[in-house]
C-alpha positions, 0 to 999 in steps of 0.5 A, a space after each residue: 491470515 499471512 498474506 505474503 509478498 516475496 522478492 521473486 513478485 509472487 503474492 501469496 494469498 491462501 492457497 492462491 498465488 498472484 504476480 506482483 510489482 515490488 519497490 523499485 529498489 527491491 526489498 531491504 530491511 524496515 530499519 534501513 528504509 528511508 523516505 524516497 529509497 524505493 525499498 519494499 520493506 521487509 516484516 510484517 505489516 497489518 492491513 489497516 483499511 482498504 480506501 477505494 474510488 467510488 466514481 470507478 467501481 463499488 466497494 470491493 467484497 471485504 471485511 476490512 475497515 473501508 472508506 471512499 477515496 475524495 478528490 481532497 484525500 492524500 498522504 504526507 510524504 514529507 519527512 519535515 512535516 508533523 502529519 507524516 506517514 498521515 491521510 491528509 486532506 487537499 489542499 496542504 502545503 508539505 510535500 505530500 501524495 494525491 490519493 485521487 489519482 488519474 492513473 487508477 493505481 490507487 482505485 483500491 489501496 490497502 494502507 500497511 501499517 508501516 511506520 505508523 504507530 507512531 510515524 518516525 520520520 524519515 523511516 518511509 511513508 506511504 507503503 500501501 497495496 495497491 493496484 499494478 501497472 499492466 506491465 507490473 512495473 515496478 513501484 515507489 515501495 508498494 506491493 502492487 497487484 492486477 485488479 482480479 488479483 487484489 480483489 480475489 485478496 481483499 475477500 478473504 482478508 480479515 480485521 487483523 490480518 497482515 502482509 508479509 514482505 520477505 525474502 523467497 
C-alpha cells in the first residue's frame, strides 16, 4: 500500500482520510532538502520500522518491523558526523535527536526511508511519521498524525509499503 500525505495535511490511508502536520517549511523536492530546512520532502518513502515507548502503551497492532524505544536511543542529526541520518545510542557527542521524548511526539514513529541508503549529508535526517501536536503544528520535516489516526495506519501497513509525500 501508497499511503500518502498532501500539501493540503491530508493523509490518506486506504479508503480513510486523516488530518496531518506538514514541515514547517511545507513540501519541496528531495534534491532540494537540506539538514535544519523544515521541508517535508516529496517522493516516495518506505516505511522502514515503527519504534514505540512501552513505558506509554503496548505495541500498536502492525505488521511492520517494530522495536521499543529506551531512554539511550537517538538519531544523528549532524551533517559532519559518520552515523548521520543513523539510530544512535545515548550518550553521543555529535549533534543528534533524543528519541525518548517527554512530549510524547515520538511514543509511535515510524522511521521513512529518506536519505538512508545510503545517508548523504546534508541531504536531511530524520524524516519520520510520527504523532501530532493537538493543535497539528506544524513539524521540523515529519508528517505527524493524531494517536486513533496513526494507529488506524499502522493496522494496514505491511513489509513494503511506503509513504507518499506530494502535492494535492
Amino acid at each position: 500500500m501508497i499511503f500518502r500525505a498532501d500539501s493540503k495535511g491530508k493523509f490518506y490511508a486506504g479508503d480513510q482520510v486523516f488530518s496531518c502536520a506538514l514541515g514547517r517549511g511545507g513540501l519541496g523536492p528531495a534534491a532540494a532538502k537540506r539538514e535544519g530546512d523544515g521541508i517535508s520532502p516529496i517522493g516516495v518513502w518506505p516505511l522502514r520500522a515503527l519504534l514505540y515507548r512501552p513505558d506509554r502503551s503496548e505495541a500498536p497492532a502492525t505488521a511492520l518491523d517494530m522495536r521499543p524505544i529506551t531512554q539511550a536511543d537517538g538519531w544523528c542529526d549532524d551533517p559532519d558526523h559518520p552515523d548521520y541520518n543513523r539510530l544512535i545510542q545515548l550518550p553521543f557527542s555529535a549533534r543528534h535527536e533524543v528519541l525518548w521524548r517527554e512530549d510524547g511526539l515520538y511514543d509511535l514513529v515510524v522511521v521513512l526511508g529518506h536519505n538512508d541508503d545510503p545517508p548523504v549529508a546534508p541531504l536531511g535526517s530524520a524524516i519520520f511519521l510520527h504523532l501530532a501536536k493537538p493543535d497539528y503544528a506544524p513539524t521540523e520535516g515529519c508528517i505527524a498524525l493524531s494517536r486513533p489516526d496513526l494507529e488506524a495506519a499502522l493496522a494496514m501497513a505491511r513489509p513494503g509499503d511506503a509513504l507518499e509525500i506530494g502535492p494535492d
